[in-house]
C-alpha positions as CSV (number, residue, x, y, z in Angstrom):
1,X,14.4,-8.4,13.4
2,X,13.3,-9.0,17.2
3,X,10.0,-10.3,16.0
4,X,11.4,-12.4,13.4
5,X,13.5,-14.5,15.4
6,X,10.7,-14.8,18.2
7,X,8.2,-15.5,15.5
8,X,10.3,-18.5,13.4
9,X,12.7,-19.7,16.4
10,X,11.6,-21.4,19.5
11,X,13.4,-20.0,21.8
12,X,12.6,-20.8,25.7
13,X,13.0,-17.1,26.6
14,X,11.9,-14.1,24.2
15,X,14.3,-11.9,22.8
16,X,13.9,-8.0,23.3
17,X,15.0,-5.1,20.8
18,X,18.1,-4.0,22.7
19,X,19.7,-7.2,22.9
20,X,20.8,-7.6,20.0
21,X,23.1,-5.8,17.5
22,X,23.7,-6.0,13.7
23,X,27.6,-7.2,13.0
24,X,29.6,-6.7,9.6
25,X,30.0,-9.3,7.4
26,X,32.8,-9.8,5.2
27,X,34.6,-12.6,5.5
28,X,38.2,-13.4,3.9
29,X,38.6,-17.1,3.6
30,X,40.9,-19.5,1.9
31,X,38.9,-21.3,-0.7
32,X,37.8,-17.5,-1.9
33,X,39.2,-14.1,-2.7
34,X,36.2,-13.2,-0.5
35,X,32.7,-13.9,0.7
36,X,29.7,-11.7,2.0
37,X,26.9,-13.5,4.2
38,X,23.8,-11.7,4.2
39,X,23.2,-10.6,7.8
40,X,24.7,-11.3,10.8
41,X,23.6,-9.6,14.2
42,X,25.0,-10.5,17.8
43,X,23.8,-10.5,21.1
44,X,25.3,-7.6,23.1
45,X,26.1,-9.5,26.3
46,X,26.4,-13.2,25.1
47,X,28.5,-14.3,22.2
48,X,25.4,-15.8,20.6
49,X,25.1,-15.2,16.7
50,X,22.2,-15.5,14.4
51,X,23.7,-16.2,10.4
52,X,21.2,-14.9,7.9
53,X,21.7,-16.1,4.6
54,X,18.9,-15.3,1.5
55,X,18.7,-18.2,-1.1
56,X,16.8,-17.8,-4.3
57,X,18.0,-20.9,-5.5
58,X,19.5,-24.2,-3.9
59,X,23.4,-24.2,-3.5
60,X,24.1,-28.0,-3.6
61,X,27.1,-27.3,-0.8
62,X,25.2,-25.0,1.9
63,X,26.4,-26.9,4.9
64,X,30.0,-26.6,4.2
65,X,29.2,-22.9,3.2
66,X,27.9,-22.0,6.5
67,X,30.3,-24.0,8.3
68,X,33.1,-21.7,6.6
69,X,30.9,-18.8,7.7
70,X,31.3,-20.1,11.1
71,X,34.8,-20.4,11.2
72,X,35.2,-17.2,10.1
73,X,33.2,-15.5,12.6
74,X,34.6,-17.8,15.4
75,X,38.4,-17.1,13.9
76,X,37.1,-13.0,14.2
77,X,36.6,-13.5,18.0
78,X,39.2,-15.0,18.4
79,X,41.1,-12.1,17.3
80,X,39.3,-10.4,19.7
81,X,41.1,-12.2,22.7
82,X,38.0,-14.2,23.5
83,X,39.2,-17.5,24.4
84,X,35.2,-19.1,24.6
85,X,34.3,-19.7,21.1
86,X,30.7,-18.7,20.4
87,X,27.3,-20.1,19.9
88,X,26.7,-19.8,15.9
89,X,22.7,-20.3,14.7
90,X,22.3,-19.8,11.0
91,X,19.1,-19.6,9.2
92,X,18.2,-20.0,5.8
93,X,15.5,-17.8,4.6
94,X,14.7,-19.5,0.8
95,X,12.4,-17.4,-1.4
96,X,12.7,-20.0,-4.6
97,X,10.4,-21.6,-6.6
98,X,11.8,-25.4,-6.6
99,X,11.5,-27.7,-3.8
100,X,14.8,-27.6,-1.0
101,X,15.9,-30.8,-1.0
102,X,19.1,-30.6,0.5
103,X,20.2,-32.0,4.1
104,X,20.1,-29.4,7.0
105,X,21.7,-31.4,9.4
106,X,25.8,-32.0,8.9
107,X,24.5,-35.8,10.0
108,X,22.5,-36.3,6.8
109,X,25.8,-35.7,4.6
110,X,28.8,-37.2,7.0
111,X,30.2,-40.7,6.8
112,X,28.0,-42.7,9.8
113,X,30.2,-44.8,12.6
114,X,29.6,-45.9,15.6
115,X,33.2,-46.5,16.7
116,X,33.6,-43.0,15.4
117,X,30.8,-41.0,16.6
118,X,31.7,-38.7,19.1
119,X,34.1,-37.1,16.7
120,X,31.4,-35.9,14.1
121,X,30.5,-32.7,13.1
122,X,27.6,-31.8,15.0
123,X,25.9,-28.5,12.9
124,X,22.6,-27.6,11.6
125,X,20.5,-25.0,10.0
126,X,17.3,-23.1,10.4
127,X,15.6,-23.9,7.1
128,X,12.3,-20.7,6.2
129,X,11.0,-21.7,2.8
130,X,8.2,-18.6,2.2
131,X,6.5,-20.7,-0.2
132,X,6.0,-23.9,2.3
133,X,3.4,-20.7,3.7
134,X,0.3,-19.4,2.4
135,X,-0.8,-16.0,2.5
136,X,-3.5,-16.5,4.9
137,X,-1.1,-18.4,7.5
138,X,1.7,-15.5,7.1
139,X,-1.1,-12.7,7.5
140,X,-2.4,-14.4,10.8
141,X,1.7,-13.8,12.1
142,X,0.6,-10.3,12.2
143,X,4.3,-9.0,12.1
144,X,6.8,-7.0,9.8
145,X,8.8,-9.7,8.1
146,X,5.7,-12.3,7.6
147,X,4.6,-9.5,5.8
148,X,7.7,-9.1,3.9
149,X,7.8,-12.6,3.2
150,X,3.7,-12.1,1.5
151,X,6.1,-9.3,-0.6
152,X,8.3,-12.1,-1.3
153,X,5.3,-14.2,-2.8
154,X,3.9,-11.7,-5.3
155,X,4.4,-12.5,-8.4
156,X,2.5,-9.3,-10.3
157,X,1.2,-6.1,-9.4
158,X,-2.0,-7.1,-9.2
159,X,-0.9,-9.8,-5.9
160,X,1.1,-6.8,-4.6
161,X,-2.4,-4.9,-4.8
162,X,-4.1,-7.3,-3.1
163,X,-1.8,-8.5,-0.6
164,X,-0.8,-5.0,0.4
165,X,-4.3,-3.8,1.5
166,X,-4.2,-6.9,3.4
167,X,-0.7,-6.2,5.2
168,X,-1.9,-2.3,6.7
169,X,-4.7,-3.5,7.8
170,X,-2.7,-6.0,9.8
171,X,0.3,-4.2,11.6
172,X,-0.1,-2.1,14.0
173,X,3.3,-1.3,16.0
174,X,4.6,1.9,14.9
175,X,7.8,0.2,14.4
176,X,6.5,-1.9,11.4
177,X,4.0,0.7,10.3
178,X,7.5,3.0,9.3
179,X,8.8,0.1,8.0
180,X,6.1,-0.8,5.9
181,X,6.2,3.0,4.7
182,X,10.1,2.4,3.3
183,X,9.2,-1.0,1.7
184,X,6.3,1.1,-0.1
185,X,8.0,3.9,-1.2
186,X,11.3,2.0,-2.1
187,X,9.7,-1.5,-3.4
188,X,6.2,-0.9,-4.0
189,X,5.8,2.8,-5.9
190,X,7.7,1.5,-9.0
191,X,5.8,-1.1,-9.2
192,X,2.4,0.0,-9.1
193,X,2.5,3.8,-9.7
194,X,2.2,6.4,-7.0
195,X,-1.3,7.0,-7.0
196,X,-1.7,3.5,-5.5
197,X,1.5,4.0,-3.6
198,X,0.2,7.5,-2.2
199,X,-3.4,5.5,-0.9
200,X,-1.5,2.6,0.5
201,X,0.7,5.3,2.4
202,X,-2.5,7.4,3.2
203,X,-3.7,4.0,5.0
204,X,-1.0,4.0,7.4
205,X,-0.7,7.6,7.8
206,X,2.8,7.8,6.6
207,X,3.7,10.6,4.5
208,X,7.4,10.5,3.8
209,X,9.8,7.5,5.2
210,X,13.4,7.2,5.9
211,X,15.9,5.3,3.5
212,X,15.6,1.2,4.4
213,X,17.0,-0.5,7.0
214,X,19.9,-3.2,6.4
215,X,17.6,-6.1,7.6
216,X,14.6,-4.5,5.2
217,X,16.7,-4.5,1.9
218,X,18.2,-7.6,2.9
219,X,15.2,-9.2,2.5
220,X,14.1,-7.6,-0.4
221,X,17.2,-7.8,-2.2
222,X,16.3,-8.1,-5.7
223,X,11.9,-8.0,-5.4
224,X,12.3,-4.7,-7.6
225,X,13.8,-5.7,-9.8
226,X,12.7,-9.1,-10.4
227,X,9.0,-7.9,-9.9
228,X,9.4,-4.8,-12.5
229,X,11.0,-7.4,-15.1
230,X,7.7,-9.7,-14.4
231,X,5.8,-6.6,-15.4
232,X,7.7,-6.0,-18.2
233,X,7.8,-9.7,-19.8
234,X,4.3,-10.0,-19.2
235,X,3.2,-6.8,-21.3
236,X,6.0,-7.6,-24.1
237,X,4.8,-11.5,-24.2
238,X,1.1,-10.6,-24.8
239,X,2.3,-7.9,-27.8
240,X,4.4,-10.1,-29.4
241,X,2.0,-13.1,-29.0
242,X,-0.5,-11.2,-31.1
243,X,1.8,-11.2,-34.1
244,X,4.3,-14.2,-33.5
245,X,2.8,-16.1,-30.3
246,X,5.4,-15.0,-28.4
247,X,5.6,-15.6,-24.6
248,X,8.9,-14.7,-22.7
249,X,9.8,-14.8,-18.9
250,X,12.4,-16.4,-16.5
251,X,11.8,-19.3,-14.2
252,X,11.8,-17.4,-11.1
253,X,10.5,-13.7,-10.8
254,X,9.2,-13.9,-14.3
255,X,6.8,-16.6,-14.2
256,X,3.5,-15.1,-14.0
257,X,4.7,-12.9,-17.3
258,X,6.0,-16.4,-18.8
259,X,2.3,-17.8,-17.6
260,X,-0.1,-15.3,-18.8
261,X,2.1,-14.5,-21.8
262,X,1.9,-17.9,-23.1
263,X,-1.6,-18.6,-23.0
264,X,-2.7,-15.4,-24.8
265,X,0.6,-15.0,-27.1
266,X,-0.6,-19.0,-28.2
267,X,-4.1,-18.2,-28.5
268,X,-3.8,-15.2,-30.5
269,X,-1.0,-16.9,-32.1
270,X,-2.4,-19.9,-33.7
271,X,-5.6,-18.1,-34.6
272,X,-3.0,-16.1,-37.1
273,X,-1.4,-19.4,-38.4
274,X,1.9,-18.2,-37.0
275,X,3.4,-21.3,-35.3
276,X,6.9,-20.8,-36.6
277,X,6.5,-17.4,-35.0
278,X,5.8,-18.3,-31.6
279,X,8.8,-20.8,-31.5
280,X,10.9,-17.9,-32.6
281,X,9.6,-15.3,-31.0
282,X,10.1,-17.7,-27.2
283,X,13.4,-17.9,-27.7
284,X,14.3,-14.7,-28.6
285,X,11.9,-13.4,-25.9
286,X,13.3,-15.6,-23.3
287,X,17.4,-14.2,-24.2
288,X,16.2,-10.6,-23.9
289,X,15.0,-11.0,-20.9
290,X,17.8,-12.8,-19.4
291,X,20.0,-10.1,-20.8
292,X,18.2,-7.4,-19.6
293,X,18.3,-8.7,-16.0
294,X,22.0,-8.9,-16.3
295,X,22.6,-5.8,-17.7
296,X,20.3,-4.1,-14.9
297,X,22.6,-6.0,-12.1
298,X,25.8,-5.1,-13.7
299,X,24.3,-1.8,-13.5
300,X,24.1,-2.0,-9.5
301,X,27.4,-3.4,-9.3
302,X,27.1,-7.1,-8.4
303,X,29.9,-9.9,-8.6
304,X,29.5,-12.4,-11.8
305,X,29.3,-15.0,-8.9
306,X,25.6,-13.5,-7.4
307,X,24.4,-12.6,-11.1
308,X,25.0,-16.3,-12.5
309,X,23.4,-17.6,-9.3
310,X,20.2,-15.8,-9.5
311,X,19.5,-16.3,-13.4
312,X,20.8,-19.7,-13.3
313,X,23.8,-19.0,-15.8
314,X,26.9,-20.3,-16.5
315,X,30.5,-18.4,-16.5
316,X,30.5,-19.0,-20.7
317,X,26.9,-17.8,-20.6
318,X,27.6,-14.6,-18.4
319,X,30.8,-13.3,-20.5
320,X,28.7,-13.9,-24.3
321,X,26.0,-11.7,-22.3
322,X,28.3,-9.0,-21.4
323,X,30.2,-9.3,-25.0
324,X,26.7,-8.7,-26.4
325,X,26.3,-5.7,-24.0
326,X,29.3,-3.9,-24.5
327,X,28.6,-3.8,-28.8
């Protein structure tokens, strides 16, 4: 966490490990029954905060968003007895595919006036779009979470190959090299077997790991899942092309199987004559696999609110799925 904030934030004096602490973060607010940032941490002798929130795709109202989140966490001290209300820096770590083109600064969005000016909202966020980086520019970081963020870029197994052999040869603090381990045996192994899992781990000379850190499955939040659903599309697409053309995947973690399904499910497709096939077999492709990834994150226990944010459903959408489900 330490190196992350040194790393992306330019902060005129470095942070060290012990400063900082990791703070709970549910937050009951008016608008909502209740909320959940993603990570919040503290420093232990300043009331500074760092805000973490993960974005996979673009809320159109993320200012006011983390403003409430500020509130809330000023209202908390408060209740605390501390009368000095506390220095608040959020940061938006975005992992989506389509371009962030919303304001960051309060300014940008908020009625301009002169006469008025000194009562404006004056707030801001930290914006960290992983795909604004390539993988050469996050592998000369040299830390933990530019690796994580490499992670965040794979869209198959074969990129995870690849990328990982890269990543160990690259960290070197024993620190990272643990973590590294847990993303392995917790992200990784399912992915690409444990043969390749067990090499990988050989490489770093880790033999068994510890369960994840908050901050490490906070940034991988849903890569399993989205990354063994790629998998899964990709294979399916390129069976199904052979006898219908059939290519199926999501916008997001499903790309690459939408990608590579298409072109060989088309090829093989047309050279059978199947056209009507292929435009059947997409759309029925493409509503499995959106109702397989809602079923799997029913399965874990998340709120209709996160599962219709990362698919990209609506509420009408969401309860047919889970109608569907149930029979």
């Amino acid at each position: 966490m330490i190196n992350f904030l040194n790393d992306f934030l330019d902060f005129k004096e470095k942070l060290e490990e012990t400063q900082i602490i990791q703070c709970p973060t549910d937050f009951i607010t008016r608008l909502y029954k209740s909320r959940q940032s993603d990570i919040l941490y503290r420093l232990k002798d300043k009331p500074v905060y760092f805000l973490i929130e993960h974005q996979s795709t673009i809320h159109p109202e993320m200012l006011l968003r983390i403003w409430e989140y500020i509130g809330e966490i000023i209202r908390k001290e408060t209740i605390r007895g501390n009368s000095i209300y506390p220095i608040v820096i959020p940061i938006i770590i975005y992992t989506g595919f389509q371009k962030w083109n919303l304001p960051t600064n309060f300014d940008q969005k908020q009625y301009q006036s002169e006469n008025y000016q000194d009562y404006a909202i004056s707030l801001s966020y930290n914006l960290i779009t992983v795909h604004d980086y390539t993988y050469e520019e996050l592998l000369k970081k040299k830390t933990l979470f530019s690796s994580i963020m490499i992670i965040e870029k794979c869209k198959d197994e074969d990129e995870i190959n690849e990328q990982m052999n890269k990543i160990i040869e690259i960290i070197q603090e024993p620190k990272d090299k643990e973590a590294l381990s847990e993303i392995i045996v917790n992200i990784i192994r399912p992915i690409v077997g444990t043969e390749k899992a067990e090499i990988m781990l050989e490489k770093i000379n880790k033999k068994e790991v510890q369960d994840m850190s908050p901050f490490t499955k906070f940034l991988l939040d849903y890569k399993y899942q989205v990354l063994k659903e790629s998998e899964k599309a990709k294979k399916e697409s390129e069976k199904l092309g052979m006898e219908r053309g059939l290519e199926r995947g999501l916008e997001r973690g499903l790309e690459k199987g939408l990608e590579e399904g298409m072109e060989k499910g088309i090829e093989k497709g047309l050279e059978k004559g199947m056209k009507k096939g292929i435009k059947q077999g997409m759309k029925q492709g493409i509503k499995k696999a959106i109702q397989e990834t809602v079923k799997n994150m029913l399965q874990f226990g998340e709120s209709d609110e996160k599962i219709m944010k990362y698919i990209g459903i609506n509420k009408e959408e969401l309860e047919n799925i889970k109608g569907m489900l149930i029979q």
